[in-house]
C-alpha positions in Angstrom: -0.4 -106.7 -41.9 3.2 -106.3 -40.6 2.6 -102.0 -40.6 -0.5 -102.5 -38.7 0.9 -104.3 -35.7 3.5 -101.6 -35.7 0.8 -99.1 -35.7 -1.4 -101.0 -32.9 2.3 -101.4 -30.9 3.2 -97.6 -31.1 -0.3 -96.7 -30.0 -0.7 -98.9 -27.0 3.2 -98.0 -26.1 2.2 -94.2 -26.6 -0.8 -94.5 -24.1 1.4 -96.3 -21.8 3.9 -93.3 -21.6 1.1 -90.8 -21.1 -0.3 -92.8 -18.1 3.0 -93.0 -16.3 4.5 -90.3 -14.4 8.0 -89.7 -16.3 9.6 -89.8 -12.8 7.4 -91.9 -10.9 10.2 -92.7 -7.8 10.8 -88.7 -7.5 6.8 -88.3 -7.9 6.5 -90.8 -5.0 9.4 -89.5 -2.9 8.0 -85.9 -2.8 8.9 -84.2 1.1 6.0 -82.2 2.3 6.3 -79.2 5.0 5.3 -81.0 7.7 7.5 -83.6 7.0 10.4 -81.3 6.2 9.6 -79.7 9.9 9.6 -83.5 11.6 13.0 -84.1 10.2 14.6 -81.1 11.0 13.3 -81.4 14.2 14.5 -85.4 14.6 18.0 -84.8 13.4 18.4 -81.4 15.8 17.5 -83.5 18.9 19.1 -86.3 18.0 22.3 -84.5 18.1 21.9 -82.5 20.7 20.2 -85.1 22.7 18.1 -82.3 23.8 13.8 -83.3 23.5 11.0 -81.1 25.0 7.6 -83.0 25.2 4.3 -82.1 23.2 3.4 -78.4 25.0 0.1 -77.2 24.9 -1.1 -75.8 21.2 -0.8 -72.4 20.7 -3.2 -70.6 17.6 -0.1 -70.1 15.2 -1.1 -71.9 12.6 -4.6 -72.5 11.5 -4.7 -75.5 9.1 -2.2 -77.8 11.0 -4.7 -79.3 13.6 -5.4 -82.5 11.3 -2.3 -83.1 10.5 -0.1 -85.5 12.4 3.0 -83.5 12.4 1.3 -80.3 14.3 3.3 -81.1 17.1 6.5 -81.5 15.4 5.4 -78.1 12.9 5.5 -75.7 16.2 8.7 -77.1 18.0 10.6 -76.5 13.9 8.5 -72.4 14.3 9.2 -72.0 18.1 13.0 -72.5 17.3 13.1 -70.6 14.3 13.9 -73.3 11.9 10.5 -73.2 9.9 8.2 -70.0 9.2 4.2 -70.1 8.2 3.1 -69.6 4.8 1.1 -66.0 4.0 -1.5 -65.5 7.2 -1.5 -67.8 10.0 -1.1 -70.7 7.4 1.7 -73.6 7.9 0.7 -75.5 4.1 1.5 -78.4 5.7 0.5 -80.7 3.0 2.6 -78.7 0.0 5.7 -80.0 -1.5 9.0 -78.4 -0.6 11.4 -77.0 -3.2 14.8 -77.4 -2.8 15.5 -73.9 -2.0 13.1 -73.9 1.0 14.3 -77.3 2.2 17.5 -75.4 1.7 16.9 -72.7 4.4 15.2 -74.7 7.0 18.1 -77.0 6.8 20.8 -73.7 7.3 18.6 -72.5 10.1 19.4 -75.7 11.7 23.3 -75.7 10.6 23.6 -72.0 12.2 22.4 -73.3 15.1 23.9 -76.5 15.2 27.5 -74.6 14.5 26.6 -71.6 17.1 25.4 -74.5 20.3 29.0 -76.3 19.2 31.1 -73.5 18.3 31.5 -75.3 15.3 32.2 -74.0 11.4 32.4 -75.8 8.1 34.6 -75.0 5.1 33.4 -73.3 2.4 34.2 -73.7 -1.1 34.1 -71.1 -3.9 31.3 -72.1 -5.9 29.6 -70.9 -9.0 25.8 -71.8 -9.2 24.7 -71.2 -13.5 21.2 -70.5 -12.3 22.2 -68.3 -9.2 20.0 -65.7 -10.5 16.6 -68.0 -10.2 17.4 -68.2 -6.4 15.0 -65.7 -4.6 16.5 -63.7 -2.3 15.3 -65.2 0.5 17.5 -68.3 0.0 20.5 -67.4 -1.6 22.4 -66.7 1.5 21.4 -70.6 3.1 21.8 -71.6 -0.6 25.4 -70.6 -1.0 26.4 -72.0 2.1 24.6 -75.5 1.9 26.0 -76.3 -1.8 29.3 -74.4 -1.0 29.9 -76.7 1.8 28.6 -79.6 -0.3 25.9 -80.0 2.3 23.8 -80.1 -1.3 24.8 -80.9 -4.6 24.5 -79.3 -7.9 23.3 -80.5 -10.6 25.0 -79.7 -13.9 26.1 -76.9 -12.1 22.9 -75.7 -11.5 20.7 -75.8 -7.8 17.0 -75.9 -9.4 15.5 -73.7 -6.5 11.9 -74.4 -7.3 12.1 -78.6 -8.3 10.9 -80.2 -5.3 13.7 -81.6 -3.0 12.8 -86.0 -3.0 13.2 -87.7 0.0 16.4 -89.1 -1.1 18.1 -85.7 -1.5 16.9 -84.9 1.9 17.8 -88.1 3.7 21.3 -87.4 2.6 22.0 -83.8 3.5 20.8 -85.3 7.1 23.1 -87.8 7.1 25.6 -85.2 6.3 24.6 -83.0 9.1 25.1 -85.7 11.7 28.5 -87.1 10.4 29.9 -83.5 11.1 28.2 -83.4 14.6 28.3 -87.0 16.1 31.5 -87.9 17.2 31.3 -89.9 19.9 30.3 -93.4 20.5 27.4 -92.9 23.0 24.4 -94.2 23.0 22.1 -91.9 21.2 18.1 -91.9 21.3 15.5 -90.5 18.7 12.5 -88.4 19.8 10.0 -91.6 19.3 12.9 -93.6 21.9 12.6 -90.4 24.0 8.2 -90.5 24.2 8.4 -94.3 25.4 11.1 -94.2 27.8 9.2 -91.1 29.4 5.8 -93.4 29.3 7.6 -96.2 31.2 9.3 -93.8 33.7 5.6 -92.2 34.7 
């Protein structure tokens, strides 16, 4: 009797496991590439204090129009922070890796560091799976980890695990604290929409 409710435990707690994501918060927490192109675009105006409102649609991307970052998905392309994805494609709805969210976030940092005439220090680094970065990223790579913009990970970067929302609010927050030094008042692009409605 006493083996057969261990039995009938280890199978229900067996089907349990199978039915739950192993990383259910990271599963949850997943950053799409419209979402990735709204935040780069929130935390470049909100430090330059610098907002352009919604401009008229252009054709660059054809399977943005339902989603409700299209706005936000042009503005990160027009400045050069964000490209499309094969031919006239954004993939707005696809997850982004760590090394993508890695570029867009250098794109911003060179032109955060260009407007400011500002430069970070870099630190020698050595990244074990430097070699599973494509070459598209290793430049933005090296310089976001080597100037612990991002982290390693057992001395590793994972360039193709999806970045979580957590990992990205915090390289944001490390963005602004190099940026931000003054006390004034500062306004986010949502601040910026209703002040403009009241002022028509």
């Amino acid at each position: 009797m006493y083996k057969k409710i261990i039995s009938i435990t280890t199978v229900i707690f067996l089907a349990l496991i199978s039915i739950i994501p192993v990383n259910a918060e990271d599963n949850d927490c997943m950053v799409t590439r419209a979402e990735l192109a709204n935040e780069v675009m929130n935390v470049c105006e909100y430090i330059t204090q610098e907002f352009s409102l919604p401009m008229e649609e252009r054709p660059v991307f054809e399977d943005i129009e339902k989603s409700p970052f299209r706005f936000r998905i042009l503005q990160a392309h027009v400045n050069g922070f964000m490209n499309g994805v094969g031919d006239e494609k954004f993939m707005p709805e696809q997850s982004v890796s760590k090394c993508q969210a890695a570029v867009s976030l250098y794109r911003l940092m060179q032109y955060l560091n260009t407007k400011y005439d500002c430069k970070q220090e870099d630190q020698p680094i050595d990244i074990s799976d430097y070699n599973l970065i494509p070459d598209w990223g290793t430049e933005a790579v090296v310089f976001m980890v080597s100037t612990e913009l991002m982290s390693l990970k057992d001395d590793k970067f994972y360039p193709d695990n999806s970045i979580s929302r957590i990992e990205l609010d915090e390289v944001i927050e490390k963005i602004k604290n190099i940026f931000v030094t003054d006390d004034g008042e500062r306004i986010d692009f949502q601040e910026f929409l209703e002040r403009m409605n009241q002022n028509k």
